[in-house]
Structure formats: structure tokens, C-alpha cells
C-alpha positions in Angstrom: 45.6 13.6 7.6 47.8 12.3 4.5 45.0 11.7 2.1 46.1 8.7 1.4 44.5 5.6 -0.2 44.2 2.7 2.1 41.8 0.6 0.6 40.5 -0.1 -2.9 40.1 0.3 -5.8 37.0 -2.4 -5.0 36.3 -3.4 -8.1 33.1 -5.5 -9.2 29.9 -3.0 -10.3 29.9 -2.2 -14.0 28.2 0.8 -14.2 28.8 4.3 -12.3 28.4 4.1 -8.2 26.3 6.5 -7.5 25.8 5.8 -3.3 28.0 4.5 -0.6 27.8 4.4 2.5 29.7 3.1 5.6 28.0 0.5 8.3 27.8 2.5 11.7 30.9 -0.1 13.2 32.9 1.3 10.1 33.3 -2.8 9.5 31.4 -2.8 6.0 30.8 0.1 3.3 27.5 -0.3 1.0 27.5 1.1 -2.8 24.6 1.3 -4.8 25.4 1.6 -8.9 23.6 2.1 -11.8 23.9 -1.5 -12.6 20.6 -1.9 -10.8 23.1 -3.6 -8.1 23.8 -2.9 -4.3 26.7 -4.7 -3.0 28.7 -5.1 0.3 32.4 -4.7 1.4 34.5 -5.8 4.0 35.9 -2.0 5.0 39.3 -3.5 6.1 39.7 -6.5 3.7 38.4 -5.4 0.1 36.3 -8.8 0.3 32.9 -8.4 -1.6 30.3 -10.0 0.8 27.6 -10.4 -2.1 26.0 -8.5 -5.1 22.0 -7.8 -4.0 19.9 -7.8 -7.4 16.3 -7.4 -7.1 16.1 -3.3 -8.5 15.1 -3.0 -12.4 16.7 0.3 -12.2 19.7 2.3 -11.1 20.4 2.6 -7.3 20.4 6.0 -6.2 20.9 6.0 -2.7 22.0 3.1 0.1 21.5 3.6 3.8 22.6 1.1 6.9 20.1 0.7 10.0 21.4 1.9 13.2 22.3 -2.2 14.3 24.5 -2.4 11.1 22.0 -5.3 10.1 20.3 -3.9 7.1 20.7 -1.8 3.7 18.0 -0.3 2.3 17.9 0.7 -1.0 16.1 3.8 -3.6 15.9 3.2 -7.2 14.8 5.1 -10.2 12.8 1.9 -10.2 10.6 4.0 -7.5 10.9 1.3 -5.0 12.9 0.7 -2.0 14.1 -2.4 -1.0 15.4 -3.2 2.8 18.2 -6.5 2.5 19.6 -8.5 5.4 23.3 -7.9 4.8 24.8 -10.8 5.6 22.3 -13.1 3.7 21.6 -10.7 0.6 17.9 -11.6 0.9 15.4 -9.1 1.0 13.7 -8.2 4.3 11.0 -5.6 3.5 10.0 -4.5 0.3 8.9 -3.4 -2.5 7.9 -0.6 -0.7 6.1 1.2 -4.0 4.1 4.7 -3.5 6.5 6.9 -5.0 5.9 8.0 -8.8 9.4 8.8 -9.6 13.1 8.5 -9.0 14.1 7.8 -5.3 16.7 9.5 -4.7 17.7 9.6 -0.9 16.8 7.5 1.6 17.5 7.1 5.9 16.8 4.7 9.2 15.0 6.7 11.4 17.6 7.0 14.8 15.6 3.9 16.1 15.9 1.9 13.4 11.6 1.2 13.0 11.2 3.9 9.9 12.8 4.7 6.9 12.3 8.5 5.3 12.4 8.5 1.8 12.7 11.9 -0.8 12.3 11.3 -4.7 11.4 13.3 -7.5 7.9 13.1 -7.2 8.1 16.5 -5.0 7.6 14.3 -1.6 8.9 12.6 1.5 7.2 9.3 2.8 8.2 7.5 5.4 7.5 3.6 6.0 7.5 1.3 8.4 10.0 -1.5 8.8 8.3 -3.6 11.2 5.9 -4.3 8.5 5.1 -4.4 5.0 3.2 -0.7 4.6 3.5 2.6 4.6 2.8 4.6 7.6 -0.9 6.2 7.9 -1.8 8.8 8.4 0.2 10.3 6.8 1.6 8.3 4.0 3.1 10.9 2.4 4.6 14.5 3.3 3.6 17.2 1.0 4.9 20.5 0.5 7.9 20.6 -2.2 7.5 21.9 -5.4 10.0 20.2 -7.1 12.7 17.0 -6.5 13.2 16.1 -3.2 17.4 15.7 -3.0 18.0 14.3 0.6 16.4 13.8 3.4 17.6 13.1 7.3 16.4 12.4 10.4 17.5 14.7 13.6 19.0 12.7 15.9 16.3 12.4 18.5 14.2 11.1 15.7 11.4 14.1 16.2 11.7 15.7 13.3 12.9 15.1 8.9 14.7 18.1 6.9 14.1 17.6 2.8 16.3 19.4 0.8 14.3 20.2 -3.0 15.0 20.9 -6.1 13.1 24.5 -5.4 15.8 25.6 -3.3 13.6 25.0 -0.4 14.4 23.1 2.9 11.8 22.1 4.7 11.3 20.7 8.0 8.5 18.1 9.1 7.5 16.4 12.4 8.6 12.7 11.6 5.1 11.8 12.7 2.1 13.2 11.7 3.7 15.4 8.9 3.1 18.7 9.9 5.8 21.6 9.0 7.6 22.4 12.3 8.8 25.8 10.9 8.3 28.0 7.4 10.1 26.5 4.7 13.7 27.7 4.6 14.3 29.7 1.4 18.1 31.0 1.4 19.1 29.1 -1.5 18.6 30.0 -4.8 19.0 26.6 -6.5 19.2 23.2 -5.7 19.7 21.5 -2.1 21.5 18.8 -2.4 22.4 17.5 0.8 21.2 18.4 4.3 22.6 16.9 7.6 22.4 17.0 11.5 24.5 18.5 14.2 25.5 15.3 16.5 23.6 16.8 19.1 20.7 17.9 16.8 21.2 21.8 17.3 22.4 22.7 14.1 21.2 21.8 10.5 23.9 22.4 7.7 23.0 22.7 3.4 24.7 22.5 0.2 23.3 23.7 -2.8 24.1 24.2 -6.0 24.4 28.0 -5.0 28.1 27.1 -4.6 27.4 27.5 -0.4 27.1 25.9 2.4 24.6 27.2 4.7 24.9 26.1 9.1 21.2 27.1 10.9 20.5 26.8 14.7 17.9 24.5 14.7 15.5 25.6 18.3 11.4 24.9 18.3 
């Protein structure tokens, strides 16, 4: 690996890019700014396929569906918003529920669901067949602080929240429930959780200065 650039600068948000995120075919890359803007590249061109305004707020987080089709988006506008990516319009959304800053969002494997983490200590996750949230539950409880990320394992079964608290927690995707005692080897904030390929591990970073790899068995 030679580190070296290969495409960019891509130019065109005016305020800081705070989310990006490559389309599964590695064809397009989606950033999300504090502009209140999400907007799409060409990965192999530099060509900027459209600005998507409809946020009143920063974007936090971007995410692609599995099929490459959609972004969705999480503001500190507490919405989401799902857009079609080659026409820019918006699919699904407002989603509203949360009371603060989203701040990470992801497609369920399947592409039906979208999990969501913000700072108003929860998860929710919605449905993207349809205009409302998912119910029961419509929210997952638990955190006691800022939800930082959130993921999907890859089967779907089951979403890991990283908090503010230092606390990861793991939920069944569908009814809610905690699928195992809240992880608490952190002593500050988890700001990033992720998958194994294969689902079997679970991997953190905190602001502990760590990174922390668990075998993930029910």
C-alpha cells in the first residue's frame, strides 16, 4: 500500500464533512457536512452527482442500502431522511421520534430497516417500506447517555450501540430485548462499533485510547 492520493480533493460542501461513506460497488462515495447538505461522488471520476438539501441542520452520519440505491441521512435536525441517489429526491422521511442529535445511522443487511443512535440515550429502528417507525418497539432503551454508533450483525439478528457511558450494548433487532449484559470494559466513550464479516466477532474504539475485539456467541 503507497498511501497515495488517487482521487480528490472533491471539492463543493462549504462547511466541515463530517460522514462519508462508500456505495457497496465502491462506484459512488456519500458525505454528509455541516452545510446541512449530503452529496454524491462518482468514486472514479470526481464528478459530483447532485447536492441533496432538505436537513435544517448539520449531517452527522450518511449510510448506503445494501442495492447501492439509497442514502440515508441523520441530522442534528433529529430527523433522518432516506434519498434516491440518482434522482436526489427524497424516498422516506422525515422520520422524527428522536429528541436530539442523530448521530449514526445503518441499512439493516436486507435493506427493509434502518437503526438509528442519537443523543437522546436510544436506538430506534424504522421501517423503509413505509413511512413509520417500527412497533412494538419504537424505540430501544437502555443507554444512559449518547448513543455513538450503531451496526447491524450481518445476519441482521441482532444491533450493537456504542454510548457515551462507555457501555456497549447489544439488542435483538426485533423486539428490543438485550441479548447479553451490557459490555462495560471501557471507561469512556464508544465511538465506533463494527462486525466481523462473518458476524463472530464485534470490535470497539473508545476514547480510552483502545480498541477492544469480543467473540460474539448466544
Amino acid at each position: 500500500m503507497s498511501g497515495s492520493l488517487v482521487l480528490g480533493p472533491l471539492t463543493g460542501h462549504t462547511e466541515a464533512v463530517l460522514s462519508v461513506a462508500f456505495s457497496p460497488n465502491g462506484k459512488l462515495i456519500a458525505s454528509g457536512s455541516l452545510d446541512h447538505s449530503v452529496q454524491i461522488w462518482n468514486a472514479e471520476t470526481e464528478y459530483n452527482k447532485g447536492r441533496f438539501t432538505g436537513h435544517t441542520n448539520g449531517v452527522n452520519t450518511v449510510a448506503f442500502s445494501p442495492d447501492g440505491k439509497r442514502v440515508a441521512s441523520g441530522s442534528s435536525d433529529m430527523t433522518i431522511l432516506v434519498w434516491d441517489v440518482e434522482t436526489g429526491d427524497i424516498v422516506y422521511g422525515p422520520f422524527l421520534g428522536h429528541t436530539n442529535f442523530v448521530q449514526s445511522i445503518v441499512f439493516s443487511p436486507d435493506g427493509t430497516r434502518i437503526a438509528s443512535g442519537a443523543c437522546d440515550n436510544t436506538v430506534r429502528v424504522w421501517n423503509v417500506d413505509g413511512n413509520i417507525i417500527l412497533d412494538p418497539p419504537h424505540s430501544f432503551q437502555g443507554h444512559t447517555d449518547w448513543v455513538w454508533s450503531v451496526v447491524y450483525s450481518p445476519d441482521g439478528k441482532w444491533i450493537v450501540s456504542g454510548c457515551q457511558d462507555g457501555v456497549i450494548r447489544i439488542f435483538d433487532a426485533e423486539n428490543g430485548h438485550f441479548v447479553s449484559k451490557p459490555i462495560k470494559n471501557h471507561t469512556a466513550t464508544v465511538w465506533s462499533v463494527a462486525f466481523s464479516p462473518n458476524g463472530r466477532k464485534m470490535v470497539s474504539g473508545t476514547e480510552d485510547k483502545i480498541v477492544q475485539v469480543y467473540d460474539i456467541k448466544f
